[in-house]
C-alpha positions in Angstrom: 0.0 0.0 0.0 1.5 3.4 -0.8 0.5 6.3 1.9 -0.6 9.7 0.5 -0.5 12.2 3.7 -3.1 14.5 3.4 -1.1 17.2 4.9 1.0 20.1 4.2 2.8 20.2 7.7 6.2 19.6 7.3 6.3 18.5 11.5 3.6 15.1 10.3 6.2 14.5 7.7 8.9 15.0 9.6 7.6 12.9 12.4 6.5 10.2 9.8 10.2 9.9 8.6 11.2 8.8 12.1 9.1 6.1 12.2 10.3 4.9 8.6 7.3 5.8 6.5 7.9 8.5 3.2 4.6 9.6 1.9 4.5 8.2 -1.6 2.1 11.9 -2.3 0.9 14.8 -0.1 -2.6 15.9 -0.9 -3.6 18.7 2.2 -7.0 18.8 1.9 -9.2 22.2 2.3 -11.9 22.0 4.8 -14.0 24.4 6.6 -12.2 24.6 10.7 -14.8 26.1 12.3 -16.1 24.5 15.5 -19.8 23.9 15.7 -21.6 25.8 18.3 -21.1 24.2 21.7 -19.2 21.5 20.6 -16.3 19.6 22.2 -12.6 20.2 22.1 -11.9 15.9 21.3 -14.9 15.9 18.9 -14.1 18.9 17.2 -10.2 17.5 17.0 -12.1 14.1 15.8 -14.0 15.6 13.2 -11.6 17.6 12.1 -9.5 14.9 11.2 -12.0 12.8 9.6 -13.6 15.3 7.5 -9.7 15.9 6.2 -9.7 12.2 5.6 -13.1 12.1 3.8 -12.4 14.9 1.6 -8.7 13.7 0.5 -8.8 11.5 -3.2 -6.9 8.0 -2.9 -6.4 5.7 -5.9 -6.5 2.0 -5.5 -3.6 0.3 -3.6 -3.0 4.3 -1.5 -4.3 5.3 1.7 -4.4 8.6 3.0 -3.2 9.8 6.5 -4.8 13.1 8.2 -4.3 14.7 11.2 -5.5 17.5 13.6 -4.1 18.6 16.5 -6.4 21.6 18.9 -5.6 23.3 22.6 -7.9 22.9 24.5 -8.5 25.0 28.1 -11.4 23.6 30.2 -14.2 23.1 27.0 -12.5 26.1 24.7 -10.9 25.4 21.5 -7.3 27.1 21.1 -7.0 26.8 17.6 -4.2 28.2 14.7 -4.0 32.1 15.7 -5.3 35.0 13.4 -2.5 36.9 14.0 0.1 38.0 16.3 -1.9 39.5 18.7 -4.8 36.2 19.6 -1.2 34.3 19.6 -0.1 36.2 22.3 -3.4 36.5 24.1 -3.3 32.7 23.5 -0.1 32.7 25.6 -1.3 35.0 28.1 -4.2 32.6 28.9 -2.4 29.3 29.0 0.7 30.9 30.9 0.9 29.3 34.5 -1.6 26.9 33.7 -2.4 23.3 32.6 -4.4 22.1 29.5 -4.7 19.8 27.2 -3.4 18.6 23.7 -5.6 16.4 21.3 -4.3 15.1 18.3 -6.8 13.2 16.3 -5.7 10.9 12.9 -8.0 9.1 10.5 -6.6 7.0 7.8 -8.5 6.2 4.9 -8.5 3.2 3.0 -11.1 1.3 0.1 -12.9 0.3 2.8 -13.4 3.1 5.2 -11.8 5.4 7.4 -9.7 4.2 10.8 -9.5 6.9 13.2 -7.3 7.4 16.8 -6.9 10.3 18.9 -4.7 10.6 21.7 -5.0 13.6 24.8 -2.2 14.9 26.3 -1.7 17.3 29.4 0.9 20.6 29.1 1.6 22.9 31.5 3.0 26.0 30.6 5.6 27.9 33.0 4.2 31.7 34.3 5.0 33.5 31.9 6.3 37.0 31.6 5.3 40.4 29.1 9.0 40.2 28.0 9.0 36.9 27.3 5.6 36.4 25.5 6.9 39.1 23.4 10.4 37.2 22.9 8.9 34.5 21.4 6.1 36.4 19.2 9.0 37.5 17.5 10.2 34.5 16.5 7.4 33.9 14.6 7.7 29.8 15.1 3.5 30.2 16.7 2.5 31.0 13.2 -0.1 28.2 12.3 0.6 26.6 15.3 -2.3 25.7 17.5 -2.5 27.0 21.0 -0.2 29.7 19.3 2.9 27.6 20.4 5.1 24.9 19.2 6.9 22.3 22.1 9.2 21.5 19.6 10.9 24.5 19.1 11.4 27.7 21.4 8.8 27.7 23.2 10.1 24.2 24.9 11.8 26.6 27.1 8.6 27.4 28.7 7.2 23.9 29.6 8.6 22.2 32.3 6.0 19.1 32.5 4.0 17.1 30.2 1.8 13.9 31.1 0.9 12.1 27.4 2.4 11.5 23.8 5.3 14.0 23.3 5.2 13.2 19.5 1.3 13.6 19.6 1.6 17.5 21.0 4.1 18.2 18.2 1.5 16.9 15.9 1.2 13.2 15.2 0.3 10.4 17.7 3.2 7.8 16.4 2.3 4.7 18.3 -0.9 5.0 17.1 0.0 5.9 13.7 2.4 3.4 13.1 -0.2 0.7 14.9 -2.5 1.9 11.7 -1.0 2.4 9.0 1.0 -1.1 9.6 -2.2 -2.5 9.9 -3.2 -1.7 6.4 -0.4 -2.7 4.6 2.2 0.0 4.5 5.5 -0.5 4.7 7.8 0.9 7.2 12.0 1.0 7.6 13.4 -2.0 5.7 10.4 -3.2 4.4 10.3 -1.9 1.6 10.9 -3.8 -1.8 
């Protein structure tokens, strides 16, 4: 089976690469994000990811990988950030404070869609004006959700997960490899 990822982040890919699996295409599909009124953080994540899947094309012998990752802060949905300044109000709410990470996948495949999500809990350090700044700078929150990336500089600010390090940056990969092995795709030396 040859994987299409139906992505455009490079961290999915990047993150697929460790675990041995090269995307044969990449086909990000375009969906509407918008949270329905009142609904969950997990099911939004969920349907996010499935309605990605759904709406990505696969051949015959390809199955397609999609992914969404949300913050979440009690029932609120910390998506990507319009800007600069909700990423820093973004910041300013989760500073000090715990929440959580869900990164949803679906994989379709001829006869359906698989999906997996995994939660994971971050807290952030308190965090000051001159640092929120600092890092707004950088620019590395830019479609980033939560308005913050662990795997880069804003690492320096989280001092304790509980959960799926590889499922905050942005793709669950126990699960994914669990999946996608399932299916038929080969991984490392398998390979012909």
């Amino acid at each position: 089976m040859k994987l299409v990822l139906g992505s455009a982040s490079p961290r999915r890919k990047e993150l697929l690469a460790q675990i041995g699996f090269v995307p044969h295409a990449v086909r990000p599909s375009d969906i509407d994000e918008t949270p329905l009124k009142g609904e969950a953080p997990r099911d939004y994540c969920r349907r996010m990811a499935r309605e990605k899947a759904e709406a990505v094309t696969i051949d015959e012998g390809e199955v397609a990988l999609c992914g969404d990752t949300t913050v979440a802060v009690g029932r609120r949905i910390l998506g990507k950030p319009n800007g600069r300044g909700e990423a820093g109000a973004f910041l300013k709410l989760l500073s000090g404070r715990r929440h959580r990470v869900i990164t949803a996948i679906a994989v379709k495949h001829k006869a359906g869609i698989l999906e997996r999500d995994v939660q994971s809990a971050v807290r952030l350090k308190v965090l000051s004006a001159k640092e929120i700044d600092a890092y707004l700078e950088t620019g590395d929150w830019e479609g980033k959700a939560g308005g913050y990336g662990i795997q880069g500089p804003a690492s320096a600010f989280v001092p304790w997960i509980r959960g799926s390090y590889s499922a905050i940056v942005g793709l669950p990969l126990a699960e994914t490899y669990t999946l996608l092995t399932s299916l038929g795709v080969a991984s490392f030396g398998e390979r012909p």
